[in-house]
Steps between C-alpha positions, in 0.01 A plus 500: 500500500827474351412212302199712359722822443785300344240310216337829445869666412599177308180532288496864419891436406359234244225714342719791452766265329282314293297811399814661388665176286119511343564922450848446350435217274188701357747815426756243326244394304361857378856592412537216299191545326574863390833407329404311233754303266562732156618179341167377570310753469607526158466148427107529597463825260635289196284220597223771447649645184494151328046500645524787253650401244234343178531236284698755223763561692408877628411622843187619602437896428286718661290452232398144567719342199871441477674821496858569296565777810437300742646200380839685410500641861437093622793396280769745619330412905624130387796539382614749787362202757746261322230284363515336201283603234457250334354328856215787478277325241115459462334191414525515187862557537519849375787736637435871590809533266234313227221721584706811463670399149097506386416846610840653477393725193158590554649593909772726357310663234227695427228425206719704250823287576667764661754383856392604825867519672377437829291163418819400319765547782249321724469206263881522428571514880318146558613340202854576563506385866304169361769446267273573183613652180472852490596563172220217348210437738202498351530606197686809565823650611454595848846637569488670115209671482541659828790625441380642155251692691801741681473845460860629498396889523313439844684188595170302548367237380157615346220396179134643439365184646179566661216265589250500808734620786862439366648736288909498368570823588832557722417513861687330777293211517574355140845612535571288754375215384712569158793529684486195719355252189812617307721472754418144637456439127941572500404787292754764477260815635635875334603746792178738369227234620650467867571937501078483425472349801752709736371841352107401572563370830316741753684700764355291754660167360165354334427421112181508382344806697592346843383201396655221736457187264680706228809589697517186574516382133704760408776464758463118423585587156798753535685219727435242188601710250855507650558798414443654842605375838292549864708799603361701222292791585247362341486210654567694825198711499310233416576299758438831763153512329457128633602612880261765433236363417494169669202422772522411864400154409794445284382544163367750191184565345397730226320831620178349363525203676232442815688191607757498777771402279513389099634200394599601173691794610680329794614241254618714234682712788669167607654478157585810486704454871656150417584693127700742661673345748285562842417267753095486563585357840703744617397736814554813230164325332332409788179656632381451864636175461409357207679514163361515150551105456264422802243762410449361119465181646237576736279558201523114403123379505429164597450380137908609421364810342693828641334831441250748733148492438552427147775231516511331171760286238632882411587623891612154518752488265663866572510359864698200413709695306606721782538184748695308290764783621708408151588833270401492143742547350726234666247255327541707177701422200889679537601680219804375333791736626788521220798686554724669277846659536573859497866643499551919427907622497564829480872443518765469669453246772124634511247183494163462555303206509139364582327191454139590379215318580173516236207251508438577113649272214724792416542855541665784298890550538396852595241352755812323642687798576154676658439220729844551651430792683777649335453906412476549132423766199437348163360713209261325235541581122209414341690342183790375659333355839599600913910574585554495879758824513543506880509186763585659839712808463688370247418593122297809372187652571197349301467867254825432385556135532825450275693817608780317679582309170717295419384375855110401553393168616486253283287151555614118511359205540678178614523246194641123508839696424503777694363816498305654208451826359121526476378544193152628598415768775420409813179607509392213189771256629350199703653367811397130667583296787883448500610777327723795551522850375768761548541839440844657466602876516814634257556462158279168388721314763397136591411452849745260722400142495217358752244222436171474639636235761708830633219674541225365542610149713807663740763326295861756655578743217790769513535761204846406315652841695478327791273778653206461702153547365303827522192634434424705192515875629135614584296676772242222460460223790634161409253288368360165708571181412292201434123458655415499857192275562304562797437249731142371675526404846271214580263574774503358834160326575274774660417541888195470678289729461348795725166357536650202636683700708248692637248179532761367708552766706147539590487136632796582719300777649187275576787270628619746730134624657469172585800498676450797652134365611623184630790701704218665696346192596750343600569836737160502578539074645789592649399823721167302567721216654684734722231599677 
């Protein structure tokens, strides 16, 4: 009998261990399965871009035919994936950059010639990133003609363009797309086109009527610009409007959208993220587990496609664009920064200077002085051209500019021999990279002498009185210096998921009624031997 009872124990002990090693390798396996590789699951959605792309270049539109939309969208997903594009070639060896140079007017224009902004920053966006020529691709001057179309009284870029469904008007949308063409173009972008943008942003952080794809594109755009950095309030809100809005299953949709999730807008939002600095992985972005990376690449069909019920070469591209997890406008073309020297004395042991930073070929000598940060009154005679009369609290007020004559301030510029009295006003004077300007206070007195290297490359400088340097007088902050880039973290690969969580913890459970099952039998032997 003890024989008997002792096999009986030793084979329940066996079935319960190799039931659970069968349990556990089954829940490794399901967690495995639901964390799929972004690298690769990129790689298979190019794959499927290049099934879409025809024999002229283009990719596949909804309309059946190559599509200039489309295939812009396709180009910028390939460049952001760090594939080459010259690799992405049909078989008649046609580029999507080739297809695009054929339809680049007829795609930016309507049938009476006249720019649709939007198209254009689209276009201008892809054939920037693919290192095309912005200022002559097909025929035309990208980069030009888009900036011809600014409106300076609005600050938006707007025509009458208006064909089918597109029209030129200013709305978020085409803004957006102007403003990140032109900036990954290494356009220099005027302060009125990124106000448009901060003045129609809703108080709820979305563009484009709470539109999430828009945001997106518009908070993309801001970053590439430059001219704004992530803690803006702009930027801010928008990214508030994201937490807001984001699903339990880690993503966005549109409000029109029946689908669990959209590809298109979880890509774009990805950008948007990575643009400004976030980490998608991070718990802040995490929903019940699951972070926006994992839920866009759930929607990867088995052909490489990624999309809902609709999944196609467009919700393809946005996705890849968002899982490449690389901002825009590090890929973009850098404006040229030049600097130029700036040195104001108003006597005494008094100096100011500031090394100014433009990304245009030259500014105004007046423009110099503005960019400092420096307070200033100037009064404008319309024969005789602008006099700056006060620069701090030091000088006159602007109604009567010369009333502390014989002193005003007079305006130098810094020749091969020294400094120069200028012989034009500041305001038609022309400053480049390398060059200083000055502006003294008293009675046309030169300004002490400093080079560019003084102030602009921290070569030691000490007026000749042996005194320290000081600000000009003024209630106004003390300008910044120099650009601050913001940096991208790179993501850390993304964690299991919750559905393999949760598929593994129900196996555990069927694990442990077993257990709990065998335990009574083996109580059940056991009393039955005892008696």
């Amino acid at each position: 009998m003890n024989r008997k009872f002792a096999l009986i124990l030793t084979l329940i002990a066996g079935l319960v261990l190799a039931i659970g090693l069968s349990l556990f390798l089954q829940s490794t396996a399901a967690v495995a399965q639901t964390t799929p590789d972004p690298t690769q699951v990129i790689k298979n959605a190019l794959t499927y871009l290049q099934t879409q792309q025809q024999t002229d270049g283009g990719i596949l539109g909804f309309s059946g035919v190559s599509d200039p939309d489309t295939t812009a969208r396709g180009l910028i997903a390939v460049v952001a994936s760090g594939e080459a594009v010259s690799e992405v070639v049909s078989i008649q060896g046609n580029s999507m950059l080739d297809y695009l140079s054929t339809q680049a007017i007829t795609f930016t224009h309507d049938t009476t010639g006249t720019l649709f902004p939007g198209r254009a920053g689209l276009l201008l966006s892809a054939v920037s990133l693919a290192e095309g020529n912005p200022m002559d691709f097909g025929g035309m001057d990208l980069a030009g003609e888009l900036e011809a179309s600014f409106n300076a009284e609005i600050g938006a870029y707007r025509t009458t363009a208006k064909q089918d469904f597109s029209s030129g008007e200013a709305s978020d949308l085409n803004q957006a797309w102007a403003v990140l063409g032109l900036s990954l173009a290494g356009s220099e972008l005027p302060d009125a086109a990124i106000q448009y943008l901060i003045q129609s942003q809703a108080s709820d952080g979305s563009w484009g009527s709470g539109d999430p794809d828009t945001t997106a594109l518009a908070v993309t755009a801001l970053i590439a610009s430059r001219n704004m950095e992530a803690q803006n309030a702009a930027i801010q809100g928008a990214l508030k409007y994201f937490h807001d809005t984001q699903l339990t299953n880690g993503g966005w949709k549109p409000s029109w959208d029946t689908d669990p999730l959209n590809a298109d807008s979880t890509g774009w939002i990805l950008e948007a993220l990575v643009s400004a600095g976030e980490d998608p992985t991070s718990q802040s972005w995490t929903k019940e587990g699951i972070n926006p990376i994992q839920a866009l690449m759930s929607l990867q069909k088995a052909d490489g496609s990624i999309g809902g019920t609709y999944a196609n070469a467009y919700s393809s591209a946005e996705a890849i664009i968002g899982l490449s997890m690389k901002s825009l406008s590090s890929l973009g073309k850098a404006p040229a920064i030049h600097r130029a020297g700036l040195a104001v004395f108003s006597g005494g042991d008094s100096l100011f200077t500031d090394c100014v930073t433009f990304t245009e070929s030259s500014i105004s000598g007046l423009e110099l002085l503005q960019r400092s940060g420096l307070a200033l009154e100037a009064a404008t005679n319309p024969n005789q051209g602008t006099a700056v009369c006060k620069i701090g609290n030091v000088g006159s007020p602007s109604d009567n500019c010369f009333g502390s004559m014989p002193d005003y301030w007079s305006y130098w510029q810094l020749g091969a021999d020294g400094w120069e009295y200028a012989v034009k006003g500041a305001d038609q004077s022309k400053v480049a990279d390398g060059e200083v300007n000055a502006w003294s206070w008293g009675a046309g007195n030169p300004p002490p002498p400093i080079t560019f290297q003084n102030i602009c490359e921290g070569v030691a400088y000490v007026l000749p009185t042996a005194t320290q340097e000081s600000p000009v007088p003024t209630d106004t902050p003390q300008p910044t210096q120099g650009i601050t880039e913001v940096s991208t973290p790179i993501p850390s690969q993304a964690a299991a998921t919750t559905t393999g969580s949760k598929a593994g913890a129900g196996l555990y459970i069927v694990y442990a009624s077993i257990i709990v099952v065998l335990g009574a039998l083996i109580f059940y032997v056991v009393r039955s031997r005892s008696k």
